[in-house]
Backbone as ProteinMPNN parsed JSONL, in Angstrom:
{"seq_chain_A": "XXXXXXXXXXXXXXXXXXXXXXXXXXXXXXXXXXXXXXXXXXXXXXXXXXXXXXXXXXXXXXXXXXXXXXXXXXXXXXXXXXXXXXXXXXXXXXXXXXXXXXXXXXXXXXXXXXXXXXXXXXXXXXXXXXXXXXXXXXXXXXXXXXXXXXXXXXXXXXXXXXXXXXXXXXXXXXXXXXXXXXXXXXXXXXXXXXXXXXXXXXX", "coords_chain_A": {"N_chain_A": [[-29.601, -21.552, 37.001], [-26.529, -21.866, 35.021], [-23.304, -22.786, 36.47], [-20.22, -21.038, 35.925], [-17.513, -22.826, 35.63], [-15.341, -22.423, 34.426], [-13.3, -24.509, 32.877], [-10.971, -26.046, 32.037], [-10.12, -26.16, 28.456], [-8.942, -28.487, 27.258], [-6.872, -30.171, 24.456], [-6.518, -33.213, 23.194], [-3.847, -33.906, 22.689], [-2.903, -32.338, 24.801], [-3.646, -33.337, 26.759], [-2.565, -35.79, 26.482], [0.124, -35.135, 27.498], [-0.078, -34.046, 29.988], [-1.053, -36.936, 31.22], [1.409, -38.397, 30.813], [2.65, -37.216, 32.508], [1.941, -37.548, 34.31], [1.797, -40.331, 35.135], [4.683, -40.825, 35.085], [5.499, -39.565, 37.441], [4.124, -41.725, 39.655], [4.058, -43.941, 38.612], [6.644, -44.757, 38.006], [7.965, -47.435, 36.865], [6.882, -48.169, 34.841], [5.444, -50.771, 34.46], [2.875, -53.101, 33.002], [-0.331, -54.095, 33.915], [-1.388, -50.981, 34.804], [-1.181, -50.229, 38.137], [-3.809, -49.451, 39.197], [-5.137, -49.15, 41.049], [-3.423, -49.043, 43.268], [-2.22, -47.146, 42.876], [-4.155, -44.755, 43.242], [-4.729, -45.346, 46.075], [-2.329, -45.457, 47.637], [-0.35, -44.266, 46.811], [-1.655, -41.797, 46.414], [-3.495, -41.69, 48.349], [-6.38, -41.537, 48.678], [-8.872, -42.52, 49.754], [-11.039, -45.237, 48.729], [-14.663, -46.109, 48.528], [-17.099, -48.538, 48.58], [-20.256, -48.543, 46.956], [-23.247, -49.241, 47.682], [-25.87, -49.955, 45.336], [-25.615, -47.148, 43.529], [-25.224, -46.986, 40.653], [-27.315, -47.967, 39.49], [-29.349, -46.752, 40.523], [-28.304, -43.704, 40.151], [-27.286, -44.178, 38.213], [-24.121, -43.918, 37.815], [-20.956, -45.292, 37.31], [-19.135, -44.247, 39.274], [-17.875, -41.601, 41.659], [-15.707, -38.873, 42.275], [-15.578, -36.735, 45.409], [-15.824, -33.636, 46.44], [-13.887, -32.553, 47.802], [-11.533, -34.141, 46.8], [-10.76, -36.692, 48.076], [-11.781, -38.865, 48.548], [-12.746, -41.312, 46.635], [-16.174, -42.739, 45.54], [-17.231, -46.162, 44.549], [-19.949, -48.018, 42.613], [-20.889, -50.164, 44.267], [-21.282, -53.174, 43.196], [-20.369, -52.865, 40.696], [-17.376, -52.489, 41.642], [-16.877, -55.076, 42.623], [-17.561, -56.931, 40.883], [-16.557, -55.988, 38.146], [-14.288, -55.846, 37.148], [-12.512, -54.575, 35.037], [-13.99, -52.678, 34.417], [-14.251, -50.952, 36.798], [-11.58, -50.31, 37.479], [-11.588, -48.775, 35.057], [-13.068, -46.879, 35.708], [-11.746, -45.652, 38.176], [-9.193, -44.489, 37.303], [-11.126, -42.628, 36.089], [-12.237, -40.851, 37.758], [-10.088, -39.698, 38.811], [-9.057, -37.985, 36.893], [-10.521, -36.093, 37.079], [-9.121, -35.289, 39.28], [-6.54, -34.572, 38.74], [-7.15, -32.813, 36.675], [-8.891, -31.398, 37.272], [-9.084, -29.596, 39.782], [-9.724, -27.171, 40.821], [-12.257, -26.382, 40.12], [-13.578, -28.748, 40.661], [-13.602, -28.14, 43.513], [-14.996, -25.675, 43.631], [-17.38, -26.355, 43.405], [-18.093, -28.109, 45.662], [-19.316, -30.462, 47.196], [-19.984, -34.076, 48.665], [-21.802, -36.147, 48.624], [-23.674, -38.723, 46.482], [-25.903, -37.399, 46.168], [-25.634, -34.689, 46.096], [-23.647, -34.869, 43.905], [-24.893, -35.657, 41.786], [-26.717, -32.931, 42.266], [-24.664, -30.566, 41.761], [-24.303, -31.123, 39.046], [-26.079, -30.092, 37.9], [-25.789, -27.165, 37.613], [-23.791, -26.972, 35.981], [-22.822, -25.811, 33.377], [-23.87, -27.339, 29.935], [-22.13, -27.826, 27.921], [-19.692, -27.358, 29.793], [-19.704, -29.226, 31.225], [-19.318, -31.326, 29.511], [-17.081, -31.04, 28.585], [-15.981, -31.651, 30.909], [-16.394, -34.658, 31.489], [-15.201, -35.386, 28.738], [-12.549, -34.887, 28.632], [-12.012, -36.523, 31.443], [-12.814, -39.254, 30.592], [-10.907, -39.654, 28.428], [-8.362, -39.153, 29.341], [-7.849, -41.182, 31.586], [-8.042, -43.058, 29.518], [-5.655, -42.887, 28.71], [-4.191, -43.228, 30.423], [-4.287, -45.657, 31.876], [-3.659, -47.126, 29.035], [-0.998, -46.648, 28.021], [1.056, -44.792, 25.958], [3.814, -46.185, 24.847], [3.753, -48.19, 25.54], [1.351, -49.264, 23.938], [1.904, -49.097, 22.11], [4.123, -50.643, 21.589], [2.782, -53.433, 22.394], [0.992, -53.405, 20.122], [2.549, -53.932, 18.164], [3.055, -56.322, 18.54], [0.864, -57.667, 18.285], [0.364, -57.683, 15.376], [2.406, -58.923, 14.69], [2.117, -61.41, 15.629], [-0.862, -62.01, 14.211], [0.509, -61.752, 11.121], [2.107, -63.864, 11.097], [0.441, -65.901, 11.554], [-0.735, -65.853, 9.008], [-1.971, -63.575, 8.417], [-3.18, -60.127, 7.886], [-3.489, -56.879, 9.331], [-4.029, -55.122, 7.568], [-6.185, -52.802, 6.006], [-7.917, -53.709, 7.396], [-10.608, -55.462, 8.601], [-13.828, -54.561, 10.388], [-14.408, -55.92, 12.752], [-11.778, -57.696, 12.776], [-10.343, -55.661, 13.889], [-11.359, -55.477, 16.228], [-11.119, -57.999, 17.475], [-8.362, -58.299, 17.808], [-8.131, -55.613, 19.154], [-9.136, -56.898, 21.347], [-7.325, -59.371, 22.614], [-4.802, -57.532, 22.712], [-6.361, -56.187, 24.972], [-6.181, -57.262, 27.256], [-4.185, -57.171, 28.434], [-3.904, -54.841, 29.01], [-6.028, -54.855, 31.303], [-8.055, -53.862, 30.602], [-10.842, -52.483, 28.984], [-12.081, -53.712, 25.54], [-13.069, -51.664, 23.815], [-11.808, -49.562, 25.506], [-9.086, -49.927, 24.076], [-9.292, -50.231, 21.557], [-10.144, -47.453, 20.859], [-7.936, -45.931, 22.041], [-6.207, -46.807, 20.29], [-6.836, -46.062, 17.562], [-6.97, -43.157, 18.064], [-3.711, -42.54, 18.228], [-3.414, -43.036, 15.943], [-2.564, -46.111, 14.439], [-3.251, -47.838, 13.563], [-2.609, -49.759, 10.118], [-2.578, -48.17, 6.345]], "CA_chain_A": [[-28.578, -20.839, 36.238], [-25.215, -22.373, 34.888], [-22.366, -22.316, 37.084], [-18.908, -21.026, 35.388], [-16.341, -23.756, 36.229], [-13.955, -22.318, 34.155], [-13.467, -25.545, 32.673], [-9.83, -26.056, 30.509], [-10.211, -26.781, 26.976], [-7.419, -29.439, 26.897], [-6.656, -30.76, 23.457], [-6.158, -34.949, 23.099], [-2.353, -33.776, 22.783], [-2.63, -32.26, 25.854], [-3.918, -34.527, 28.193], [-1.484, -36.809, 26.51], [1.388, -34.458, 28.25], [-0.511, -34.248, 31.531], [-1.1, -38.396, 31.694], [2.574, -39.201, 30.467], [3.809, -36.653, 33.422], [0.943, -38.315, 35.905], [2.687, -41.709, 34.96], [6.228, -40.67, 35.452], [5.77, -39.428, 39.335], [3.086, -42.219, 40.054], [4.238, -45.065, 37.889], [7.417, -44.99, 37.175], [8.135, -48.403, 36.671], [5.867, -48.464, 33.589], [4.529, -52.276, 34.577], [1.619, -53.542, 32.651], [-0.649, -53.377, 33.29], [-1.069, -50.04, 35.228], [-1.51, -50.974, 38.859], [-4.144, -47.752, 39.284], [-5.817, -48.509, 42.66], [-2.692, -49.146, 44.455], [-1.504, -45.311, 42.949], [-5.241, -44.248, 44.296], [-5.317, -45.724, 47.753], [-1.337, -45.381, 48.353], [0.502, -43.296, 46.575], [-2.414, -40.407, 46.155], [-4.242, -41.685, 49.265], [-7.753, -41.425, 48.304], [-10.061, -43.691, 50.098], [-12.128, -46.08, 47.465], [-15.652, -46.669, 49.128], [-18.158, -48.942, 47.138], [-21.518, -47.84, 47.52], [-24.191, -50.471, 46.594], [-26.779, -49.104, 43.962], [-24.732, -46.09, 43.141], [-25.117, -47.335, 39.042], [-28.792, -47.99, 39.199], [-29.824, -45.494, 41.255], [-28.125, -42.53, 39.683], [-26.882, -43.895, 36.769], [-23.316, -43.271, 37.482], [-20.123, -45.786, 38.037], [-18.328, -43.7, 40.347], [-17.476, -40.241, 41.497], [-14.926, -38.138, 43.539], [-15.599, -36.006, 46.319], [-15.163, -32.088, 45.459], [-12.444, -32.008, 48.666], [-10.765, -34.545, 45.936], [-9.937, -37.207, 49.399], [-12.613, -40.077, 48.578], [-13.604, -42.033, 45.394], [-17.149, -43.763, 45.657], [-17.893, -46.478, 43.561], [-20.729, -48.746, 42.712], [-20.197, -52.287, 44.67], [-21.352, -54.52, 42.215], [-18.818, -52.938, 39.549], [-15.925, -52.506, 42.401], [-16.749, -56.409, 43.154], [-17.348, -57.958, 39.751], [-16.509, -55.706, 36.881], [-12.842, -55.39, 37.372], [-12.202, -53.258, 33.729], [-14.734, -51.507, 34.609], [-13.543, -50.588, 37.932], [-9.999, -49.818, 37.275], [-11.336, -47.183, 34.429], [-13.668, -45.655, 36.545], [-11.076, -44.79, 39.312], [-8.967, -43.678, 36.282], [-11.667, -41.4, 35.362], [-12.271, -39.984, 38.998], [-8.324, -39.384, 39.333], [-8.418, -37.383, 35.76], [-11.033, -35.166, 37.54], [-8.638, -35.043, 40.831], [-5.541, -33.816, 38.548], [-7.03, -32.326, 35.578], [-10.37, -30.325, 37.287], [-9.462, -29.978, 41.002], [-10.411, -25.947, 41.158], [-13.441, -26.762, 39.389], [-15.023, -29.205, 41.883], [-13.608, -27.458, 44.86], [-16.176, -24.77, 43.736], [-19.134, -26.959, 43.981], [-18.626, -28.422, 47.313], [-20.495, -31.854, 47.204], [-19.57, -34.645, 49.128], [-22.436, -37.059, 48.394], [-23.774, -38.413, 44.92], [-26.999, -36.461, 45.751], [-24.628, -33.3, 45.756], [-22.713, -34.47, 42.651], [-25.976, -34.408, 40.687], [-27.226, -31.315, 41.721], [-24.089, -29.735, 41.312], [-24.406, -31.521, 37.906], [-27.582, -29.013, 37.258], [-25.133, -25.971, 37.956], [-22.616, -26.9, 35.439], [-23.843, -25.431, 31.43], [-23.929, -28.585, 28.99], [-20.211, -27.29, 27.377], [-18.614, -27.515, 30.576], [-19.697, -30.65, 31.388], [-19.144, -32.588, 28.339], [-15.632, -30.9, 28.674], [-15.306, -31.973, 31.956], [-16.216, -35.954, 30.709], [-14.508, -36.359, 27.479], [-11.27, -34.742, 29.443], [-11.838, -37.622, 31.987], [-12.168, -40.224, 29.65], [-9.488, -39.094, 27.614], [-7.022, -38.605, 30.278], [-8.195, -42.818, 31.863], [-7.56, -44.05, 28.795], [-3.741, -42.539, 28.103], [-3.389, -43.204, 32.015], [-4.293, -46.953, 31.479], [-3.408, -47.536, 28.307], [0.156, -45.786, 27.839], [1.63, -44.543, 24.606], [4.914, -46.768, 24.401], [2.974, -49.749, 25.597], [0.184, -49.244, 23.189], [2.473, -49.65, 20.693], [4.799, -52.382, 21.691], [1.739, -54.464, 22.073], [-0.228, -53.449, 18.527], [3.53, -54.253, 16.954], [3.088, -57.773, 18.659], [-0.414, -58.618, 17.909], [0.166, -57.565, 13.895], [3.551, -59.724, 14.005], [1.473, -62.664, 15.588], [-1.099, -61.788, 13.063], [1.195, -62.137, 10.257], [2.359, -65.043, 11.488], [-1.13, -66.719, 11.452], [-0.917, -65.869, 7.694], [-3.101, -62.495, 8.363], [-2.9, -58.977, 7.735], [-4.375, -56.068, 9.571], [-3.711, -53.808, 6.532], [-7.346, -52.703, 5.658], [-8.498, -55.08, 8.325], [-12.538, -55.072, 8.582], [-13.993, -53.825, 11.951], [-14.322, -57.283, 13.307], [-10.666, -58.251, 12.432], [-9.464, -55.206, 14.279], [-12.327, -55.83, 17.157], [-10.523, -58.812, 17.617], [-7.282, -57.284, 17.612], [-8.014, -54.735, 19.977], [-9.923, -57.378, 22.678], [-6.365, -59.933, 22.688], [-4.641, -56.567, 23.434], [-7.204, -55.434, 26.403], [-6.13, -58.288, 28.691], [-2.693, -56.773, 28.868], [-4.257, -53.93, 30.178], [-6.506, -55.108, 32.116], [-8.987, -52.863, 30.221], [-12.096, -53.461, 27.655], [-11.832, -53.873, 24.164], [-13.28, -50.244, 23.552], [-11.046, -48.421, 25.539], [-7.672, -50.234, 23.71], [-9.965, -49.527, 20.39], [-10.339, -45.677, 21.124], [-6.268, -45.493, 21.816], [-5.547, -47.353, 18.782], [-7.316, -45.129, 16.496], [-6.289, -42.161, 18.265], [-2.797, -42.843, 18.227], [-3.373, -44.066, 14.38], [-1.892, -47.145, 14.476], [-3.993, -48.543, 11.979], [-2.186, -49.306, 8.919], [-3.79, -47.856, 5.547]], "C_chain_A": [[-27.274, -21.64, 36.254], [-24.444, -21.705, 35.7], [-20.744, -22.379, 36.357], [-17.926, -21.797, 36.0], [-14.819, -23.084, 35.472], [-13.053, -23.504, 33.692], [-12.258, -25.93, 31.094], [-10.075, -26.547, 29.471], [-8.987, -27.258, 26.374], [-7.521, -30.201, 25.977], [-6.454, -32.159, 23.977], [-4.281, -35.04, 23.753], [-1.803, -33.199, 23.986], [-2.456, -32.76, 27.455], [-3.026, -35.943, 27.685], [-0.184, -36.835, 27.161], [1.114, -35.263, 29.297], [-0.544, -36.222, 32.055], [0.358, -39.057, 31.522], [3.494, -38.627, 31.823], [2.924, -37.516, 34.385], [2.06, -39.634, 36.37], [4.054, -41.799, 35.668], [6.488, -40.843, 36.914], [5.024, -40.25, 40.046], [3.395, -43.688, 39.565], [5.75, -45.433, 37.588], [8.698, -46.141, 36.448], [7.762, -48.749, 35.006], [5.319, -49.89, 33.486], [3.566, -51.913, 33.942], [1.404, -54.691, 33.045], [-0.789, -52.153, 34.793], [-1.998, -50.477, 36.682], [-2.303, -49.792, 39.523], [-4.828, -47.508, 40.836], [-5.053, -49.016, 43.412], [-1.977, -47.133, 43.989], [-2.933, -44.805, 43.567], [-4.658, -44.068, 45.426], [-3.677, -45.207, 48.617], [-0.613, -44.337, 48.22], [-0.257, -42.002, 46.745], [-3.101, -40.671, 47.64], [-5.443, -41.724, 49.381], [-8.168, -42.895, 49.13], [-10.979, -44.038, 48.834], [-13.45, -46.674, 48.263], [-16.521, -46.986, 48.21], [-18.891, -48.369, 48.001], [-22.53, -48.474, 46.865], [-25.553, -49.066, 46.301], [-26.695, -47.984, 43.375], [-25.431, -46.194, 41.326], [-26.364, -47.452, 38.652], [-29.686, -47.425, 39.855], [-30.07, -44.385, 40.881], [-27.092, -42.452, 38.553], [-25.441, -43.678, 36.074], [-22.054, -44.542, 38.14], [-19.304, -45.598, 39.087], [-18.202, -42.114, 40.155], [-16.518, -39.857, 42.773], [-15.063, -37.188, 44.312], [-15.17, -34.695, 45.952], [-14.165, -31.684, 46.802], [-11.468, -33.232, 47.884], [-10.126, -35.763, 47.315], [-11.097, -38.528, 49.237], [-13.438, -40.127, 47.577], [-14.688, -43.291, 45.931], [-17.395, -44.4, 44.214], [-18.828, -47.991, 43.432], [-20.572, -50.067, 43.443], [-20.39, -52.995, 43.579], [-20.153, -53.96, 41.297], [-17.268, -53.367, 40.331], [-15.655, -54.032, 42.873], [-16.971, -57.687, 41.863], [-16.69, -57.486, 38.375], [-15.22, -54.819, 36.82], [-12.365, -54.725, 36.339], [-12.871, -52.041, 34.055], [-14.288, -50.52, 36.011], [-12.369, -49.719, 37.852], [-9.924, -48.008, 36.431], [-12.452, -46.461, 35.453], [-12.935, -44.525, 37.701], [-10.206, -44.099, 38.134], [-8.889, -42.368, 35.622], [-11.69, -40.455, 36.192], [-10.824, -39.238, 39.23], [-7.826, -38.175, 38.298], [-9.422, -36.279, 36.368], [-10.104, -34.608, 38.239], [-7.421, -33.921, 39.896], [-5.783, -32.424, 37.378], [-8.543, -30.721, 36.071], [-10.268, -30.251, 38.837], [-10.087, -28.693, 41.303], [-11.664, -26.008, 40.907], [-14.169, -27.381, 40.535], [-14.685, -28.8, 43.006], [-14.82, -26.758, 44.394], [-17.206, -25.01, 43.789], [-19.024, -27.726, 45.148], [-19.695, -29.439, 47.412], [-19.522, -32.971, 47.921], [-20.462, -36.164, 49.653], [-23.333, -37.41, 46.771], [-25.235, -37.365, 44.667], [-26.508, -35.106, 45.789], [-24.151, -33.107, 44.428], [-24.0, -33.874, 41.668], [-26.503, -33.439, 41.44], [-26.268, -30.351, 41.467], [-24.059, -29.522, 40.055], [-25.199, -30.563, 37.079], [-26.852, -28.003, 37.324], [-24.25, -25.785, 36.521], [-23.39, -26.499, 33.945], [-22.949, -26.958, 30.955], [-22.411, -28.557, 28.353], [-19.507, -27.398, 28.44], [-18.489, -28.514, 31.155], [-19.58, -31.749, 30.574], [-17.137, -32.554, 28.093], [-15.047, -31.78, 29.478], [-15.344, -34.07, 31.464], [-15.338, -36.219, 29.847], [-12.66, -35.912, 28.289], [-10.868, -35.984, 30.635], [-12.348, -38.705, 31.372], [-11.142, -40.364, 28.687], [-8.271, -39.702, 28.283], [-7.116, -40.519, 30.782], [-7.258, -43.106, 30.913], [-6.39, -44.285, 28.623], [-3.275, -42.782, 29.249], [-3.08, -44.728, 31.813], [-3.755, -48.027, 30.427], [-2.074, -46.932, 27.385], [1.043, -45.659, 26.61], [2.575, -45.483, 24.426], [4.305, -47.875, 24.714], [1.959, -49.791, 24.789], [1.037, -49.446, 21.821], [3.559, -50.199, 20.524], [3.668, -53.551, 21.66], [1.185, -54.314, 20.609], [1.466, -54.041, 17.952], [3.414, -55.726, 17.067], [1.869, -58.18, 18.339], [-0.471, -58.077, 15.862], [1.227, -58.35, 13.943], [2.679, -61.373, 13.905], [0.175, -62.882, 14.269], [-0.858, -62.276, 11.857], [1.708, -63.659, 10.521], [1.411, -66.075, 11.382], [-1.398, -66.768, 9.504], [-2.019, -64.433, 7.065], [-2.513, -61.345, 8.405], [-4.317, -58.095, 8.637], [-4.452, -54.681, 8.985], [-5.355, -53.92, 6.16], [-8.375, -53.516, 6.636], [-10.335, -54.222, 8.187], [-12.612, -54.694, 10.098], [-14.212, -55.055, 12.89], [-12.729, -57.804, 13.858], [-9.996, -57.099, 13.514], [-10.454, -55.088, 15.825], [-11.549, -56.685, 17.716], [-8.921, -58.844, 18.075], [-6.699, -56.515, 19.233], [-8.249, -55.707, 21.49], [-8.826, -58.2, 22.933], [-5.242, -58.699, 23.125], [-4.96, -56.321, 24.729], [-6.734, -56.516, 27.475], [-5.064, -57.757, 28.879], [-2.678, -55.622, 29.413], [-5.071, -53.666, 31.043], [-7.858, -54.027, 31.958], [-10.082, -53.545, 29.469], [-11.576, -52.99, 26.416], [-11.623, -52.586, 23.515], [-12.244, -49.595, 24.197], [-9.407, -48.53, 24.309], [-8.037, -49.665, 21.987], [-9.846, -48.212, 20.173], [-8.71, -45.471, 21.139], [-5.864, -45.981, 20.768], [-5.669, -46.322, 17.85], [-7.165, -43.35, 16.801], [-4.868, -41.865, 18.394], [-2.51, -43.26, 16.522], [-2.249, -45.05, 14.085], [-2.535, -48.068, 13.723], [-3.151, -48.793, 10.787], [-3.251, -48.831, 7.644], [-4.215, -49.649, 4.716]], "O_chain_A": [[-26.872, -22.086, 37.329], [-24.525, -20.49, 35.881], [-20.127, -23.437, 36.229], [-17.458, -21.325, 37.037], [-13.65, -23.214, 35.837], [-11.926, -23.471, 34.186], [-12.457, -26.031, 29.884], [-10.328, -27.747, 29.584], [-8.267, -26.816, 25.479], [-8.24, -31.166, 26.236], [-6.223, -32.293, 25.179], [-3.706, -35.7, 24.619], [-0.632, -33.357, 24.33], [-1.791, -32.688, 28.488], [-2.871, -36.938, 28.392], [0.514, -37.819, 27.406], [1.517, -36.376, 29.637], [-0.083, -36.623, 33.124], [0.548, -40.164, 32.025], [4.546, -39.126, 32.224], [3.5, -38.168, 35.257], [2.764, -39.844, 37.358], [4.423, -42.584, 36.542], [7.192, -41.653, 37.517], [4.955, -39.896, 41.224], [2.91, -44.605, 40.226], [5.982, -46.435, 36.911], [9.752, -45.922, 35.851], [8.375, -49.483, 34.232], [4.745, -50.203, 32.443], [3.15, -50.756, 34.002], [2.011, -55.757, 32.941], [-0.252, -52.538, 35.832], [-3.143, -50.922, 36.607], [-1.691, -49.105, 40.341], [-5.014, -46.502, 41.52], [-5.561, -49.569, 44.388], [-1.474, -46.276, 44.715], [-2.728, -44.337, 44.687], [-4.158, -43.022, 45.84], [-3.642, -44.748, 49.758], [-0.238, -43.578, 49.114], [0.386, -41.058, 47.205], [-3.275, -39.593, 48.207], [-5.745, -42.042, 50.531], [-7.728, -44.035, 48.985], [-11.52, -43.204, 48.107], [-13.286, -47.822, 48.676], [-16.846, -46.275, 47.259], [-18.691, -47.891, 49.118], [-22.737, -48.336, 45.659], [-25.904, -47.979, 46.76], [-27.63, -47.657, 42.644], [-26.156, -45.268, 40.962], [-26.656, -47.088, 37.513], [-30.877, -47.685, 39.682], [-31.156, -43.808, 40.937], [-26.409, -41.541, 38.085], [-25.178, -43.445, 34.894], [-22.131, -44.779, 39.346], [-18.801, -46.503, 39.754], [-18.328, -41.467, 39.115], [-16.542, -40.35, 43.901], [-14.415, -36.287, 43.781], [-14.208, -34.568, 45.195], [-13.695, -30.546, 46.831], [-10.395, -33.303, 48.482], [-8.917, -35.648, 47.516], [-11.055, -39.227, 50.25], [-14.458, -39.462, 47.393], [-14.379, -44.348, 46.481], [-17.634, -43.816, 43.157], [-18.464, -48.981, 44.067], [-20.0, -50.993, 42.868], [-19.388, -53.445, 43.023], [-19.094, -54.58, 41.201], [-16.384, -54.13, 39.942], [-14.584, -54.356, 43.387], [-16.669, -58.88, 41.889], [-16.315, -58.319, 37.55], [-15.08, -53.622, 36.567], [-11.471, -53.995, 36.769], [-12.528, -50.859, 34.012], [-14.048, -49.319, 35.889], [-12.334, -48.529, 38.167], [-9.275, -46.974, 36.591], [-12.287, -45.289, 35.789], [-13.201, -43.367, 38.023], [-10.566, -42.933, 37.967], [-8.08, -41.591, 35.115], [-11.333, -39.322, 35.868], [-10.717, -38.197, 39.878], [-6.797, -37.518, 38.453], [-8.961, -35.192, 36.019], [-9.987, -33.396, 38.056], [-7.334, -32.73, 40.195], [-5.055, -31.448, 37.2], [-8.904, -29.686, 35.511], [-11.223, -30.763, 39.421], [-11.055, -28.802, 42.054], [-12.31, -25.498, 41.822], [-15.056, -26.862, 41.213], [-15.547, -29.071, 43.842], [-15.852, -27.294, 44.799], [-18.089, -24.225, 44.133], [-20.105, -28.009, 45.664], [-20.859, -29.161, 47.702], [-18.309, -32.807, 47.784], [-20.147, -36.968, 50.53], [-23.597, -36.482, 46.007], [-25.605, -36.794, 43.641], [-27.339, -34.31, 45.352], [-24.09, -32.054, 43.794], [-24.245, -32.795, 41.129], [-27.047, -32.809, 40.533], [-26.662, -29.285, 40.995], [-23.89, -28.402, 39.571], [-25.034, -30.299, 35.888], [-27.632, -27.28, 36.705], [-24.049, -24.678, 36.022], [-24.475, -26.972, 33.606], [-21.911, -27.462, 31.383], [-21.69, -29.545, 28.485], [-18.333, -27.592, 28.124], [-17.419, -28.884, 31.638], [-19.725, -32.925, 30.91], [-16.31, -33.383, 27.713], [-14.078, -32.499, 29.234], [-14.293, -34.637, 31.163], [-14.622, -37.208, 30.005], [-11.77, -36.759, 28.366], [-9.707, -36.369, 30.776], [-12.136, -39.528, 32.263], [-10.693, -41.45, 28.32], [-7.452, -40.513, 27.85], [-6.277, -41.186, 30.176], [-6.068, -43.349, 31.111], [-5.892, -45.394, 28.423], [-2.062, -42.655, 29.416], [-1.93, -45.123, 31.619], [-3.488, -49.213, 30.621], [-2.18, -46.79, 26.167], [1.781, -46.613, 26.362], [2.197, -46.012, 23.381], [4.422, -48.716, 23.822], [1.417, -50.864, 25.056], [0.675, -49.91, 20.74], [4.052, -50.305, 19.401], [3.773, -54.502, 20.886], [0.969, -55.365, 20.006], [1.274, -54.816, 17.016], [3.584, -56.443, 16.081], [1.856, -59.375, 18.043], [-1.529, -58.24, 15.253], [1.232, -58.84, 12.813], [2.542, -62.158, 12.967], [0.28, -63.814, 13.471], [-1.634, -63.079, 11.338], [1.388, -64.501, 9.681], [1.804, -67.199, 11.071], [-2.107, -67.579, 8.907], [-2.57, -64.252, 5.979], [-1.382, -61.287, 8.887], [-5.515, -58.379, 8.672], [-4.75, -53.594, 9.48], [-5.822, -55.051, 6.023], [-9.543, -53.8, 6.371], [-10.874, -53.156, 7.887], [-11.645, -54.557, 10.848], [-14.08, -54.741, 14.073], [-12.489, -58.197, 14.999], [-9.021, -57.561, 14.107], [-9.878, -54.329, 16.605], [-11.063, -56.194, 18.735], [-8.58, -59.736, 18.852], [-5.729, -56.629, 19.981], [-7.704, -55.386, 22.546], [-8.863, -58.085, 24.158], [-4.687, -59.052, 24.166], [-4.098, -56.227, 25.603], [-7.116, -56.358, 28.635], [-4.853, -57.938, 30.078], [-1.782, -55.227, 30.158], [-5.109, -52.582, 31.626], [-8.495, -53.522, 32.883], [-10.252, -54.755, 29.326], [-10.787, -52.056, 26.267], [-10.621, -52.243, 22.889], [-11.587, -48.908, 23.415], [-8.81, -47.554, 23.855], [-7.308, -48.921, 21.332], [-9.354, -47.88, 19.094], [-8.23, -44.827, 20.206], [-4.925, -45.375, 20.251], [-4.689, -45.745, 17.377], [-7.238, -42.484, 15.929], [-4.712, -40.695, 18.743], [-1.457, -43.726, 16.086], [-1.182, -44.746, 13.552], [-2.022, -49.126, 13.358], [-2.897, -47.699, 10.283], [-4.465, -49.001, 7.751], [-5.187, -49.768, 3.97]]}, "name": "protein", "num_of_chains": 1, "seq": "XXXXXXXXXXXXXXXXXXXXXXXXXXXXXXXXXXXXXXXXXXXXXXXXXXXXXXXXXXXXXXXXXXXXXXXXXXXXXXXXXXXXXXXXXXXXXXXXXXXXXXXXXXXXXXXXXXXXXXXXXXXXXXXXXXXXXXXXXXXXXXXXXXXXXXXXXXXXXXXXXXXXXXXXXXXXXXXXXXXXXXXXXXXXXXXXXXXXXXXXXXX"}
């Protein structure tokens, strides 16, 4: 039987609040790019433990503890796949601020806990609980006023090259987006996903 999490139905615009206030009391330097596992480990405290085969085991880059006090995540990502890394704690941290009543009530504290709590949760409250922590990563990582001081500089350089990203093809703005992602120390896709949610596209 599904377990009611009670599970907020936070708009894009909302978790854009919640990540711009995260930022403020956690960041407020605004450096890029966002230095996220020294706000983990120092400022929030969270222990970061890899955990080799975590990802091919059970399928899952990382997860946070439902007493919200220790992020596990895969070794091989936490030791080679430094984008990947960065958004995963990200994502665990958008659980910690955005769902902490929620996993208090399932009480897990290993990943063979998370999934079976996983079996508890109905399909709607868990797709909530995901796209809310990817959501929330991305606007943590990839921060509204820096997302668009950089797109103004990669369309000036752009122009400058003799190019336009007016109508640009999906390649052209592929391209675009991945000369971007190093400045945040992110992948291509996530700087992609804030672009176009942010519409910063021209027509």
């Amino acid at each position: 039987m599904a377990h009611d999490l009670c599970v907020p139905h936070l708009s894009y615009d909302d978790l854009r609040v919640a990540a711009a206030s995260f930022l403020k009391q956690h960041h407020p330097s605004g450096v890029i790019p966002v230095p996220i596992e020294e706000i983990v480990e120092i400022r929030l405290r969270l222990d970061v433990i890899p955990t080799p085969g975590l990802q091919k085991t059970f399928d899952v880059d990382a997860f946070i503890a439902s007493d919200m006090e220790s992020i596990f995540v895969d070794e091989f990502v936490y030791q080679s796949r430094r984008g990947r890394y960065r958004f995963s704690l990200a994502h665990e941290i958008a659980h910690a601020v955005l769902h902490q009543k929620a996993f208090r009530n399932l009480s897990f504290d290993s990943i063979e806990g998370w999934k079976a709590a996983q079996e508890r949760i109905s399909d709607e409250q868990y797709g909530w609980l995901e796209w809310q922590g990817y959501a929330f990563a991305g606007l943590i990582l990839v921060p509204e006023s820096a997302l668009r001081e950089s797109f103004d500089s990669a369309r000036s350089r752009a122009a400058a090259g003799g190019a336009s990203i007016s109508n640009a093809s999906d390649a052209v703005r592929r391209m675009v987006a991945g000369a971007m992602a190093s400045e945040f120390d992110v992948s291509t896709e996530v700087v992609e996903k804030r672009i176009t949610k942010d519409n910063l596209w021209p027509a």
